[in-house]
Biotite code that builds the C-alpha atoms (Angstrom):
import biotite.structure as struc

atoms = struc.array([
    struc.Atom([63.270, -3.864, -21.188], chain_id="A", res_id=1, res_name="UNK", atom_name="CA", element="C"),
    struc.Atom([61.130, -3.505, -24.522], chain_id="A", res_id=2, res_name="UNK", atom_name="CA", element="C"),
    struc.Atom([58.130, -1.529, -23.558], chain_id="A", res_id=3, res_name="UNK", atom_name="CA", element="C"),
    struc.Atom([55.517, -1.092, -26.500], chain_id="A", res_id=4, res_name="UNK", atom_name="CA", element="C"),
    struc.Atom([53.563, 2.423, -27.261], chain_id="A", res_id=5, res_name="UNK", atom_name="CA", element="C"),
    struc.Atom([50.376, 1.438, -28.431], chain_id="A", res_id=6, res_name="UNK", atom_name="CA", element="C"),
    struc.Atom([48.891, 4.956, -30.177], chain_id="A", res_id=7, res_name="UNK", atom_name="CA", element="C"),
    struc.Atom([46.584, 5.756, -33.572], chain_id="A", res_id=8, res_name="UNK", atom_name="CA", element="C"),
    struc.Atom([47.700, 7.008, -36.652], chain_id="A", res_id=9, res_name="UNK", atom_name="CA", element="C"),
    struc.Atom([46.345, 10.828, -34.960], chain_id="A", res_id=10, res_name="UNK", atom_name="CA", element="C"),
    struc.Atom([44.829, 12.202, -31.726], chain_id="A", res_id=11, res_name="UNK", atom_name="CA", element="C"),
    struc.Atom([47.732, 11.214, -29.437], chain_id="A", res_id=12, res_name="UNK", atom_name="CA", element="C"),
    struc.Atom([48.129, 13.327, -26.574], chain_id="A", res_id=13, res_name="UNK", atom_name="CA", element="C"),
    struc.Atom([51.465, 14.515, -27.050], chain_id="A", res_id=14, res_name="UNK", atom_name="CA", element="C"),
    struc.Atom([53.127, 14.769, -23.549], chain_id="A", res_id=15, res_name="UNK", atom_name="CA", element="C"),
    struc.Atom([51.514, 11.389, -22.548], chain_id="A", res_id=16, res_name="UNK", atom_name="CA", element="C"),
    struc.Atom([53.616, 9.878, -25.262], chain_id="A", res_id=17, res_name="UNK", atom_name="CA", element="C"),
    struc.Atom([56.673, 11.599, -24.405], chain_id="A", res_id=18, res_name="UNK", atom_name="CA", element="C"),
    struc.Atom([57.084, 11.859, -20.974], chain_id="A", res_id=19, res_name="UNK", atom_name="CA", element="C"),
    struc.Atom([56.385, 8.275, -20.292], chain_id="A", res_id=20, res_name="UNK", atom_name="CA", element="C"),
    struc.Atom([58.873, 7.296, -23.367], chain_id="A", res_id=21, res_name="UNK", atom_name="CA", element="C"),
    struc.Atom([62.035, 9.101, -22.025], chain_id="A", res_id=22, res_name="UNK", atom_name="CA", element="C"),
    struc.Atom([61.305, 7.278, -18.468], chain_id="A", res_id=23, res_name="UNK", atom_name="CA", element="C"),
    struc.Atom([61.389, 3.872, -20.317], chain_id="A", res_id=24, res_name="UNK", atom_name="CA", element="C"),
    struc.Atom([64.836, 5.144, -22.727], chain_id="A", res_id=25, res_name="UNK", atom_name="CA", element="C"),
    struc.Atom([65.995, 7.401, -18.251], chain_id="A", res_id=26, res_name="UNK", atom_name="CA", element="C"),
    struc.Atom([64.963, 3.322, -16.938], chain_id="A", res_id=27, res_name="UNK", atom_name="CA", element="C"),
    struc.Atom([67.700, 2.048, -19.778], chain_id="A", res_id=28, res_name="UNK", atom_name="CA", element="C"),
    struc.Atom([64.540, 0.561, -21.848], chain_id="A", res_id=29, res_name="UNK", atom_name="CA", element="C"),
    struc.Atom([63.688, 0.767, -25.525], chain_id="A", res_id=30, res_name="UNK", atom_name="CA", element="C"),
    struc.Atom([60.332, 2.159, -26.110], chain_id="A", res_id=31, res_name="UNK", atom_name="CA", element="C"),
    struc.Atom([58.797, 1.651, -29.514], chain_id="A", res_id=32, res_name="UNK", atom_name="CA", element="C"),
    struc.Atom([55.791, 3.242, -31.300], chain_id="A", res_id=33, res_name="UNK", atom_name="CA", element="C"),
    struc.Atom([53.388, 0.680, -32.566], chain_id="A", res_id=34, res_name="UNK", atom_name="CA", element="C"),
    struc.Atom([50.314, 1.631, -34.697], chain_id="A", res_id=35, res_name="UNK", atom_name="CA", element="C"),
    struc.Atom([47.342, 0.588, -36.866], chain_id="A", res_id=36, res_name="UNK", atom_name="CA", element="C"),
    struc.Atom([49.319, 2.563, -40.246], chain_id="A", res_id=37, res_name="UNK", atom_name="CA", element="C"),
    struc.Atom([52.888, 2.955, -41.035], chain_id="A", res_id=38, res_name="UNK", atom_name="CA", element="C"),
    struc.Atom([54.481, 6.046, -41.747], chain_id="A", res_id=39, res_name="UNK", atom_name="CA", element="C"),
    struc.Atom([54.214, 8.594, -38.948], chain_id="A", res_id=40, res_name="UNK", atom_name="CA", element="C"),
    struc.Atom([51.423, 9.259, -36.007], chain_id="A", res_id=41, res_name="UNK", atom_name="CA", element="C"),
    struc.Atom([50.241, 12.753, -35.424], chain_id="A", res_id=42, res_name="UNK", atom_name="CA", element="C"),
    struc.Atom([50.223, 13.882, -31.736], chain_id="A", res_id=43, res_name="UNK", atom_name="CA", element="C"),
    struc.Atom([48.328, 16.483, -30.200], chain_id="A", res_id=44, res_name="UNK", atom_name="CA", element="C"),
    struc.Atom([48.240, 19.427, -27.755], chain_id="A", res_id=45, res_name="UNK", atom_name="CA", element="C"),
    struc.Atom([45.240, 19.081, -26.421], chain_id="A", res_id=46, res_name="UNK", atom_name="CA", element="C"),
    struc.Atom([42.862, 20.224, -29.953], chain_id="A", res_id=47, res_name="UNK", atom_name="CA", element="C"),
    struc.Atom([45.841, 21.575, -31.688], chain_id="A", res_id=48, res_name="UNK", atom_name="CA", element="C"),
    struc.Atom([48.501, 19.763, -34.066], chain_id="A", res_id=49, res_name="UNK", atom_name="CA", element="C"),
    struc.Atom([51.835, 19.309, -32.225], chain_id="A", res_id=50, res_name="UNK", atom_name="CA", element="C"),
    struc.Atom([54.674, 16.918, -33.848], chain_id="A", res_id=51, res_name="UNK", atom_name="CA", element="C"),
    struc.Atom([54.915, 13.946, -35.396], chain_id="A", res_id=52, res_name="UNK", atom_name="CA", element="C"),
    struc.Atom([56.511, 10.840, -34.591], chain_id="A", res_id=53, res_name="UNK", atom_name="CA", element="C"),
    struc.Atom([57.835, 7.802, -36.816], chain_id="A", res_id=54, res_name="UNK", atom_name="CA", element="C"),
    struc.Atom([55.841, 4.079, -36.535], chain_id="A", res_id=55, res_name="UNK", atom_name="CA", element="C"),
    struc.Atom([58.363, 1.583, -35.303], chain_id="A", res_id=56, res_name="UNK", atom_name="CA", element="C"),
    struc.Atom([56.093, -0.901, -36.047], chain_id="A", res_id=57, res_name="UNK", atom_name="CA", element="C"),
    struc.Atom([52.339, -1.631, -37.096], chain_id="A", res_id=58, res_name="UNK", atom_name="CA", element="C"),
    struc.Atom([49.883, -3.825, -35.414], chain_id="A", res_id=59, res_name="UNK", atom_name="CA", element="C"),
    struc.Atom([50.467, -6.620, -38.444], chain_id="A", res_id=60, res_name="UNK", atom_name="CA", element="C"),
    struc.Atom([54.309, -6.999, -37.289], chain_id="A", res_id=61, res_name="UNK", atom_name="CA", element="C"),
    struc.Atom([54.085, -6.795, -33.425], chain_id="A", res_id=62, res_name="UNK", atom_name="CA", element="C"),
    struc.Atom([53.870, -9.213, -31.479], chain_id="A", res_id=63, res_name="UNK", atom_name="CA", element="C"),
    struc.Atom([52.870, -9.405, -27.717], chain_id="A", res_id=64, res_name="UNK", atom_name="CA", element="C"),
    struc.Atom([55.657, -11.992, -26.868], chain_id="A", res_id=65, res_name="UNK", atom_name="CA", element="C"),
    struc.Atom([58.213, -9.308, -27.864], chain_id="A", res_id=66, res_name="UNK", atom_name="CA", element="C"),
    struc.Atom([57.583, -7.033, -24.797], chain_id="A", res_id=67, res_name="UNK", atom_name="CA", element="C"),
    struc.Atom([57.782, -6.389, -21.387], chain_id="A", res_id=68, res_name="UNK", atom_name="CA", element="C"),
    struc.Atom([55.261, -4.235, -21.158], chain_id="A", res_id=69, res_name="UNK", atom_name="CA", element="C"),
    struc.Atom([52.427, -2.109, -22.891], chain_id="A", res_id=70, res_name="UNK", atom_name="CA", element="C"),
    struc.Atom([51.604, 1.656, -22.383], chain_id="A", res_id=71, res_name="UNK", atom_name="CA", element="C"),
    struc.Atom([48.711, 3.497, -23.728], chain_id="A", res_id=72, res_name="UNK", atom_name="CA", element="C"),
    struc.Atom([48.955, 7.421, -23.914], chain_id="A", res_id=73, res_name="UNK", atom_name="CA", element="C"),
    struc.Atom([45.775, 9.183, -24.219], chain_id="A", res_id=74, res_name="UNK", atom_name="CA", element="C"),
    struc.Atom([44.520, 11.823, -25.944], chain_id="A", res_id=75, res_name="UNK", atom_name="CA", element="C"),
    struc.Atom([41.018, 12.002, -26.866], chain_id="A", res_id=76, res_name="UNK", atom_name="CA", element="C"),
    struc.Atom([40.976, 10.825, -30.221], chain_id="A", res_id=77, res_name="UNK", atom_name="CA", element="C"),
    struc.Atom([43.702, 8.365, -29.630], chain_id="A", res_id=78, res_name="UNK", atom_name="CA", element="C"),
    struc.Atom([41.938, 5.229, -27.666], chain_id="A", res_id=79, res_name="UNK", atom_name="CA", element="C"),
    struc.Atom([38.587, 6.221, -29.497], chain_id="A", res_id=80, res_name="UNK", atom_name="CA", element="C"),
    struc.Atom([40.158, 5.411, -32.629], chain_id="A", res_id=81, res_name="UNK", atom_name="CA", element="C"),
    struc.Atom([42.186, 2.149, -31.052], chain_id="A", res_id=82, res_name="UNK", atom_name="CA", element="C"),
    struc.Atom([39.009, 0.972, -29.866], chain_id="A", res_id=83, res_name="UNK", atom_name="CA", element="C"),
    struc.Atom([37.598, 0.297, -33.372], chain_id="A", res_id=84, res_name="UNK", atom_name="CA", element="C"),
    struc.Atom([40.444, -1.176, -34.370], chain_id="A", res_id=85, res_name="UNK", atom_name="CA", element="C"),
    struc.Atom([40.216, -5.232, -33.798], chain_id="A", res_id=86, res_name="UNK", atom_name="CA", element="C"),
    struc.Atom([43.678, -5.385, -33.961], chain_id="A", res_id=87, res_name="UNK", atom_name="CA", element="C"),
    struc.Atom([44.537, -2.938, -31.065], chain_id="A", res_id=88, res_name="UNK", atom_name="CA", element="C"),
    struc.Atom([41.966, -4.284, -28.739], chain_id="A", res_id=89, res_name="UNK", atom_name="CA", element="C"),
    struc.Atom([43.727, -7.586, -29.265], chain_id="A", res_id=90, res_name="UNK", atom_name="CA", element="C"),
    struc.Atom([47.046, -6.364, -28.954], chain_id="A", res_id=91, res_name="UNK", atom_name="CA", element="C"),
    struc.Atom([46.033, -4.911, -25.876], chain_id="A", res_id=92, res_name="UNK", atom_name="CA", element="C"),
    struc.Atom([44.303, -7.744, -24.601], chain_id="A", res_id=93, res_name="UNK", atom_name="CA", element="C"),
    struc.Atom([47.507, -9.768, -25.433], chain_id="A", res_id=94, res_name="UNK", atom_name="CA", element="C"),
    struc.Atom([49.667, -8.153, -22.850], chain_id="A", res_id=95, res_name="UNK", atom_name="CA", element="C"),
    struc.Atom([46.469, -9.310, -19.952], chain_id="A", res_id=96, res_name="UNK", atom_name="CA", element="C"),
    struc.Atom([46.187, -12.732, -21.309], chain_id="A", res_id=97, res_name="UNK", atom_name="CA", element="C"),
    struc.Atom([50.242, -13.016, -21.385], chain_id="A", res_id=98, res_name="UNK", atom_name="CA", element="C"),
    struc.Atom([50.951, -11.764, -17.685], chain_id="A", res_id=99, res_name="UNK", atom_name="CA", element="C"),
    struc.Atom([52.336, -8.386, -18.948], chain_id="A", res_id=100, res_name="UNK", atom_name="CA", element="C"),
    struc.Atom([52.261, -4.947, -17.060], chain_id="A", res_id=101, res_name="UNK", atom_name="CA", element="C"),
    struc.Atom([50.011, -2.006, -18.693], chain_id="A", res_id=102, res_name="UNK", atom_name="CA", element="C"),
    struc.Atom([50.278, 1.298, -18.128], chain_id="A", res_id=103, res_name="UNK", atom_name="CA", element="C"),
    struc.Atom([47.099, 3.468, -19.223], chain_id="A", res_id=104, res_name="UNK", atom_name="CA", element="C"),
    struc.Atom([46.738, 7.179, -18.766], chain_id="A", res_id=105, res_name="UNK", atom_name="CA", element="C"),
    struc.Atom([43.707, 9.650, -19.051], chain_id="A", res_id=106, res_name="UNK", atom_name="CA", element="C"),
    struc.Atom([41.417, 8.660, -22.007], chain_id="A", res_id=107, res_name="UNK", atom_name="CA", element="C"),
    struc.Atom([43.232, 5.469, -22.686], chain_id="A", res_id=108, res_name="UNK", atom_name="CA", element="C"),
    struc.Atom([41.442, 3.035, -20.285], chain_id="A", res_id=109, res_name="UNK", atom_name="CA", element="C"),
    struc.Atom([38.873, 3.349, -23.506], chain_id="A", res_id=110, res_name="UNK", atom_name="CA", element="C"),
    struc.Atom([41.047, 0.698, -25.420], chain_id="A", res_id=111, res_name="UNK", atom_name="CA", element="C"),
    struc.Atom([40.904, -1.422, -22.142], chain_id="A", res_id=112, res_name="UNK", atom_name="CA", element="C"),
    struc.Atom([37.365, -1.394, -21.838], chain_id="A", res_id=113, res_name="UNK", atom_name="CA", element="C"),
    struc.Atom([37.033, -2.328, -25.033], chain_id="A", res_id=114, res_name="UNK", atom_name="CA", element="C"),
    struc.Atom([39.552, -5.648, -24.502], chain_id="A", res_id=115, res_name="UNK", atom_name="CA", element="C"),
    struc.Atom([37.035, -6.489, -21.930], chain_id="A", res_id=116, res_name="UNK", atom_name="CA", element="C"),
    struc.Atom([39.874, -6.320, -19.045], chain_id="A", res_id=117, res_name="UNK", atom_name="CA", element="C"),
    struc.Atom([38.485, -4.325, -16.454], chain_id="A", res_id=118, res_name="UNK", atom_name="CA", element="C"),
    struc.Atom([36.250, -6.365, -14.783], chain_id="A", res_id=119, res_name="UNK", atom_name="CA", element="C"),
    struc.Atom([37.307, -7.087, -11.350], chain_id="A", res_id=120, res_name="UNK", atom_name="CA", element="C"),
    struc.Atom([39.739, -4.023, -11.665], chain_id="A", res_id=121, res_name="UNK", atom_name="CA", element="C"),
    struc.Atom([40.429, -1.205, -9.803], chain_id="A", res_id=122, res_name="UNK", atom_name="CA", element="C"),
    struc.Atom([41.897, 2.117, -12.199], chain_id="A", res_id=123, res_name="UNK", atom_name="CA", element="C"),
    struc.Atom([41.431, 5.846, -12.213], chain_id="A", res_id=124, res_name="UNK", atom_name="CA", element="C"),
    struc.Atom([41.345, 7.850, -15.638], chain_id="A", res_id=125, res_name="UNK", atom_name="CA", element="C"),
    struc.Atom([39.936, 10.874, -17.017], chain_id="A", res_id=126, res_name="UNK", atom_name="CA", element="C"),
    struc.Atom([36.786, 11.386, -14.875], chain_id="A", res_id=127, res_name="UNK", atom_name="CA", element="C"),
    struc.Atom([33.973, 11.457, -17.904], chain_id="A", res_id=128, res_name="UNK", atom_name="CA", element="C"),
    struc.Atom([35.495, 7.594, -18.402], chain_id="A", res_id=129, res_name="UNK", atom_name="CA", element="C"),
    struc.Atom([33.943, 6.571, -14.745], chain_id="A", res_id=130, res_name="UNK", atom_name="CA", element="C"),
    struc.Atom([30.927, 5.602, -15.727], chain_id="A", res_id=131, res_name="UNK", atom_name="CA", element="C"),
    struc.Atom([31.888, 3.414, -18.703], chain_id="A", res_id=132, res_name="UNK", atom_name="CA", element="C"),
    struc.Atom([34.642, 1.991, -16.392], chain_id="A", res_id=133, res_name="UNK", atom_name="CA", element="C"),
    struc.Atom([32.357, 0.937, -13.764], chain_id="A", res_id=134, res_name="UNK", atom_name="CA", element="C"),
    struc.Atom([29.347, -0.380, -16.933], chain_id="A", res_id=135, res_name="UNK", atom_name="CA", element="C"),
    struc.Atom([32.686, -2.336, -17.799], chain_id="A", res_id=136, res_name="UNK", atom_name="CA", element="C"),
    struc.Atom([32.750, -3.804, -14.485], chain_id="A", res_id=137, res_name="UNK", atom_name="CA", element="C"),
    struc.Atom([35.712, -2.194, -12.894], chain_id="A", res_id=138, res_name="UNK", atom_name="CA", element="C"),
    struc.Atom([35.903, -0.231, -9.707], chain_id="A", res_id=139, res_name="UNK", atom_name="CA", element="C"),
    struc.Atom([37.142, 3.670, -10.692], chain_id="A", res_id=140, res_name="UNK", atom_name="CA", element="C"),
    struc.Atom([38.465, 5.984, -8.510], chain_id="A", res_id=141, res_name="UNK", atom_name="CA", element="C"),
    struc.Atom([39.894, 9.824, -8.365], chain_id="A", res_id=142, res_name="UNK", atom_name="CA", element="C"),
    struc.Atom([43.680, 8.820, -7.723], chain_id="A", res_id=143, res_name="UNK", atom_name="CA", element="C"),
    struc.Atom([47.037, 10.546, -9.105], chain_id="A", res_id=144, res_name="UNK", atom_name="CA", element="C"),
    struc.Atom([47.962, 7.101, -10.040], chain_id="A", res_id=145, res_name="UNK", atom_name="CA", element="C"),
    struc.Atom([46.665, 3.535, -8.921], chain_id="A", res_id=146, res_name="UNK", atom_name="CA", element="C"),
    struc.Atom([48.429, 0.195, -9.306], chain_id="A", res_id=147, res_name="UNK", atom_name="CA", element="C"),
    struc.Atom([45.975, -2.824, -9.706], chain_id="A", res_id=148, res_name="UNK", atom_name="CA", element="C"),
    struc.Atom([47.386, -6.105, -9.440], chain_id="A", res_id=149, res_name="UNK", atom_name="CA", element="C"),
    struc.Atom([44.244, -8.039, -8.728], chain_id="A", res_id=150, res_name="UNK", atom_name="CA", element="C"),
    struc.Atom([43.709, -10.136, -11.532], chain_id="A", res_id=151, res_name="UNK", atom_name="CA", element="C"),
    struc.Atom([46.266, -11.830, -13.721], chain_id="A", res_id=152, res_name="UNK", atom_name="CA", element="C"),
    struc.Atom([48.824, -8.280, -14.238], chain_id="A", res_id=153, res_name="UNK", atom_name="CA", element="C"),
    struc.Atom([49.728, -5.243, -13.171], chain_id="A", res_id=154, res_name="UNK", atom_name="CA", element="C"),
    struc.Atom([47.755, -2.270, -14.043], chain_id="A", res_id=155, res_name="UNK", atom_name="CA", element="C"),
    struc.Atom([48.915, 0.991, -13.823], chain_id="A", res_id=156, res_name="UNK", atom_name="CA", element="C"),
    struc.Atom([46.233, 3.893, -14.557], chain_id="A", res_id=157, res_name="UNK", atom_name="CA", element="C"),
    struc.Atom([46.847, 7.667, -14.429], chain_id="A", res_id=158, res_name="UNK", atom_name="CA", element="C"),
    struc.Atom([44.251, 10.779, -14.712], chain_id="A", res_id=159, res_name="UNK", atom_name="CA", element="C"),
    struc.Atom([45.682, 13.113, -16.658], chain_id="A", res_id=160, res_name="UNK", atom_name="CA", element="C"),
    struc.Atom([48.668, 14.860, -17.629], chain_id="A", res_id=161, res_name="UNK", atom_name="CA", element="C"),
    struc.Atom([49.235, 17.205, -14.196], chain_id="A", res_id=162, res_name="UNK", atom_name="CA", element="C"),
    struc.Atom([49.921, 13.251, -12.814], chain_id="A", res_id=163, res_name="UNK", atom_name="CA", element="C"),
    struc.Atom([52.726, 12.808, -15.205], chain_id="A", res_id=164, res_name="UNK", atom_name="CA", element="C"),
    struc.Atom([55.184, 12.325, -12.620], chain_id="A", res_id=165, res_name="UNK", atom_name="CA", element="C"),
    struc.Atom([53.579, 9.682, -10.462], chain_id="A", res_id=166, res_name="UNK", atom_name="CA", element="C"),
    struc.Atom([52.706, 8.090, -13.365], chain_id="A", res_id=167, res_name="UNK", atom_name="CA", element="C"),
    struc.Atom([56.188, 7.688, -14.430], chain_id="A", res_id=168, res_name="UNK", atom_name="CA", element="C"),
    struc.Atom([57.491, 6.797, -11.490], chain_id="A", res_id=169, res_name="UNK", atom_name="CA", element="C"),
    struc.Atom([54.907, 3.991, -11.050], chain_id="A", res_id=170, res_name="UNK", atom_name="CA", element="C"),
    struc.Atom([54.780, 2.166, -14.242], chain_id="A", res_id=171, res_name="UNK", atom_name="CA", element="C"),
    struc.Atom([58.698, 2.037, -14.325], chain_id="A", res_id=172, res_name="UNK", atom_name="CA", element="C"),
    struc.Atom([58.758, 0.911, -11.045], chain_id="A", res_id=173, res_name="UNK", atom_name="CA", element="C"),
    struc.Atom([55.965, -2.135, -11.719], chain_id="A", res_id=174, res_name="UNK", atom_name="CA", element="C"),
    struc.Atom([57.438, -2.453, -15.138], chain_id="A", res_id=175, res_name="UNK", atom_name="CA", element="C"),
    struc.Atom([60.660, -3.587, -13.737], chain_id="A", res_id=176, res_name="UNK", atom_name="CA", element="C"),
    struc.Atom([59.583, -5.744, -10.708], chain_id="A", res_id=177, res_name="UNK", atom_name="CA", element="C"),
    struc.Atom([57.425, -7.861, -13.175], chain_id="A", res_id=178, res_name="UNK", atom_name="CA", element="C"),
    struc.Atom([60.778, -8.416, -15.082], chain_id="A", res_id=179, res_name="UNK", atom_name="CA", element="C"),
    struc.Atom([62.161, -10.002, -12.016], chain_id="A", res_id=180, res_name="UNK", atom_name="CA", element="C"),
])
């Protein structure tokens, strides 16, 4: 299973990178970091620099037909940046219009508005994103973790990082049934 990290060049929140990336590589997946800029993406702890972390690949050389699934970590600054960025919202829309599971935690459902995909949807997130989920058309709600799959994939959303763990457990989970 090839599961793609969607993240900026900087503002990634680092342990929704991480943690979900060692349950794709625990699963027996291969996670790999795709970005808007080569090189390496700075993460974050909450406002403050943490590490960095080496570009597998940039939006110009992925392709959506190479993965099994997308996930987008959060962070502030992360989707805010992805959002802007023509190329990530198509990416991301790419995984909806192919079929393909997504896994979105905390500020990340930003990027999804943006791709116009949750209309019809039902997703939790980081609670200031409610009301631009439900202007967006989607149906949000205060949940460790909810699994959509009304509408053409699954979606798996997640509030914050203190839902790590259910999180995990249900994107892998989803991730691997839509394999078959």
């Amino acid at each position: 299973m090839r599961i793609a990290f969607l993240v900026a060049p900087e503002g990634v929140e680092q342990i929704e990178l991480t943690d979900p990336w060692q349950a794709v590589l625990d699963t027996g997946g291969t996670p790999e970091l795709v970005s808007t800029d080569s090189g390496r993406i700075q993460a974050f702890d909450h406002l403050d620099k943490a590490d960095t972390f080496p570009v597998d690949r940039t939006l110009d050389e992925a392709q959506v037909a190479e993965y099994d699934g997308l996930v987008l970590p959060g962070g502030v600054a992360n989707p805010d940046a992805l959002r802007m960025d023509r190329r990530a919202v198509a990416f991301t829309k790419g995984f909806f219009d192919a079929g393909k599971p997504v896994a979105a935690i905390c500020h990340a459902p930003w990027t999804l508005v943006e791709a116009d995909v949750v209309r019809g949807r039902t997703l939790t997130s980081w609670p200031s994103l409610r009301t631009d989920i439900r202007n967006a058309g989607g149906t949000w709600v205060d949940e460790q973790v909810k699994v959509c799959t009304g509408g053409p994939n699954t979606l798996i959303t997640s509030r914050k990082p203190d839902d790590l763990k259910a999180f995990r457990e249900a994107f892998t989970r989803e991730f691997d049934k839509a394999r078959g």
